[in-house]
C-alpha positions as CSV (number, residue, x, y, z in Angstrom):
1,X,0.0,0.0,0.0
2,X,1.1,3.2,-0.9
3,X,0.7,6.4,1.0
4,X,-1.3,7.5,-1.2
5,X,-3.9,4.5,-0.5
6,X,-3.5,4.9,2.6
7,X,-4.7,8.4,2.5
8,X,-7.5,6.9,0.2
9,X,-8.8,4.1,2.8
10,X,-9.0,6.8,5.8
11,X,-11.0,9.3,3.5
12,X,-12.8,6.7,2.3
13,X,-13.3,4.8,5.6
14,X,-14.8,8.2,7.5
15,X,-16.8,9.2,4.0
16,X,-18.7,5.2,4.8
17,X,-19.1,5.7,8.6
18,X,-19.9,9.5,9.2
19,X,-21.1,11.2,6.1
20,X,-24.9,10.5,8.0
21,X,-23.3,13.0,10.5
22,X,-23.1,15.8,8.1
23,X,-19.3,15.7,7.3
24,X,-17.3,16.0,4.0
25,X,-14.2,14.2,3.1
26,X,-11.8,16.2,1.1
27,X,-8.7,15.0,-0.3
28,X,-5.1,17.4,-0.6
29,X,-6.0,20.5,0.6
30,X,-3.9,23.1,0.6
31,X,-4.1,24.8,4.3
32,X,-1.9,27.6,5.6
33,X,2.5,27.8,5.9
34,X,4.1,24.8,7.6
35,X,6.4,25.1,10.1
36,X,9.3,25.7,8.0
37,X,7.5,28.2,5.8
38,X,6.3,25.5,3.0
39,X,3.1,25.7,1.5
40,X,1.4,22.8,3.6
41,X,-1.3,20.2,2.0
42,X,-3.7,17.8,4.2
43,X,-4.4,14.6,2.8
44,X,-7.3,14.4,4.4
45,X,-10.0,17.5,5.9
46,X,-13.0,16.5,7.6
47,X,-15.2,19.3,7.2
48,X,-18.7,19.7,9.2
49,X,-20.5,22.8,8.0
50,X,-23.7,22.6,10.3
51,X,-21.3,23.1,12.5
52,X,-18.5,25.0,11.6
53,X,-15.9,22.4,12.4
54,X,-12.9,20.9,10.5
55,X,-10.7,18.3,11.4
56,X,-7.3,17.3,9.7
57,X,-5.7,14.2,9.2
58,X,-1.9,13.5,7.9
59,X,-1.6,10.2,7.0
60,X,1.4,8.3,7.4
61,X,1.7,4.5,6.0
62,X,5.4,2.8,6.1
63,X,4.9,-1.2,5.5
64,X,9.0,-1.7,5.7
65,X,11.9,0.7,7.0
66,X,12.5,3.7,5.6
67,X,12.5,7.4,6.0
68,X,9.5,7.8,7.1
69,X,10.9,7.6,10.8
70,X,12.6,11.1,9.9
71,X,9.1,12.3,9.0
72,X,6.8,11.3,12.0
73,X,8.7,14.2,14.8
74,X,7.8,16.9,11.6
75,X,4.6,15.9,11.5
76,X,3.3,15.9,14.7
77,X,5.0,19.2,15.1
78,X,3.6,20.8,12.3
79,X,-0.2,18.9,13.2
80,X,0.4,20.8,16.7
81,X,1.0,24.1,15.1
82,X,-1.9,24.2,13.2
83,X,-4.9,26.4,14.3
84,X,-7.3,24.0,13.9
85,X,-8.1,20.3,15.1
86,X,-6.2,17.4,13.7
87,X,-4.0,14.4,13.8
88,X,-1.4,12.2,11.9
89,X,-3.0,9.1,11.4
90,X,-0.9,6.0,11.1
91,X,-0.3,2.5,10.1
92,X,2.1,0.0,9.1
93,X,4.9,-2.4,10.2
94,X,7.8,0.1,9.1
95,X,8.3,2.4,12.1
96,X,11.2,1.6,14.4
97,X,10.6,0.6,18.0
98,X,11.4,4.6,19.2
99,X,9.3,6.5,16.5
100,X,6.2,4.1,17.1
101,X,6.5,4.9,20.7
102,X,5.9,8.4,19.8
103,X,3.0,7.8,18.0
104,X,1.3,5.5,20.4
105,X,2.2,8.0,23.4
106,X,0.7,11.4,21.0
107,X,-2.7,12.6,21.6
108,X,-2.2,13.8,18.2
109,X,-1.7,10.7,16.8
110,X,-4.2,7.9,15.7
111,X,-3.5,4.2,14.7
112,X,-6.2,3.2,12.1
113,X,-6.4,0.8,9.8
114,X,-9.9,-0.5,8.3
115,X,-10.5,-3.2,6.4
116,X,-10.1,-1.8,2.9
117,X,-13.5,-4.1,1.9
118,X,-15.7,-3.8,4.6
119,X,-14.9,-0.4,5.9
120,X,-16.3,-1.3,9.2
121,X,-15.5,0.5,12.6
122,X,-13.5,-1.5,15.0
123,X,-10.8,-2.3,17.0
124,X,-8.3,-1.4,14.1
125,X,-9.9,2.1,14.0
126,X,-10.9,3.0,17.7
127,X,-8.6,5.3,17.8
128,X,-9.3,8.0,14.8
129,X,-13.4,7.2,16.0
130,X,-12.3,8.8,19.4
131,X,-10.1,11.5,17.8
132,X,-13.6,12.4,15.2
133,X,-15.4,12.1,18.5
134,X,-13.8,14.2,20.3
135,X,-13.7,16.6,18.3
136,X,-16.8,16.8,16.8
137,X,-18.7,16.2,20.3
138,X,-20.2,12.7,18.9
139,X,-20.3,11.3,22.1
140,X,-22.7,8.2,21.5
141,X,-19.6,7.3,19.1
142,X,-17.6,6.9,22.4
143,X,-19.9,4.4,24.5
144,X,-21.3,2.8,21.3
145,X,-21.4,-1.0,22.5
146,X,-22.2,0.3,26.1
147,X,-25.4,-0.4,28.1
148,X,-26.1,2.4,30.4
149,X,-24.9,2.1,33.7
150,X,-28.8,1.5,36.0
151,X,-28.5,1.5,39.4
152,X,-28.9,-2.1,41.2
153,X,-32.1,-2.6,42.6
């Protein structure tokens, strides 16, 4: 998978699960000056315009070692900077021991990976769900499977 389909399958996976909740998927958009003055692109925006909220997503996809170690520190820096919500949302068995560390210990990062066919929410994408939920105040996405807590008789 490329990074590219990567960037794909998240778009894709949030366009199947929360377009009923009056959000857009866009694809390379073009948002502000990174943090070392380059034009910067999102691969993915969420946009909600009922409610006036956006949420970016960098995705980063590394399936065997490479440079895109050297890439993760940037990106969360440059996610952080931005004046709006977002996250760098990852996958893949490429990322060294330290640099996945990072990723897992980030509340600006998000492991997800769906099942390209089904699309379905689960374990593999809990974590973008909670990031969308939080942000977007979709709190029955957070106790989904949960039974309301009743008092015992």
């Amino acid at each position: 998978m490329t990074g590219a389909d990567y960037a794909n399958l998240i778009a894709a996976y949030i366009l199947e699960n929360f377009a009923d909740r009056g959000v857009t998927v866009y694809r390379e958009v073009n948002i502000g000056k990174s943090i070392i003055g380059k034009n910067r692109r999102i691969d993915v925006l969420v946009l909600c315009e009922q409610q006036n909220e956006a949420f970016a997503i960098e995705c980063k996809y590394q399936e065997t070692h490479g440079t895109v170690d050297e890439k993760i520190p940037y990106a969360l820096e440059d996610m952080k900077a931005m004046q709006m919500g977002g996250c760098v949302a990852y996958a893949g068995q490429g990322f060294s021991v330290g640099v996945l560390h990072m990723l897992q210990a980030s509340e600006m990062a998000a492991y997800c990976l769906p099942d390209a066919e089904t699309l379905r929410p689960g374990k593999e994408t809990l974590e973008l769900d909670h990031q969308l939920a939080l942000h977007f105040r979709w709190w029955n996405l957070l106790v989904r499977d949960r039974k309301a807590y009743e008092r015992p008789a």
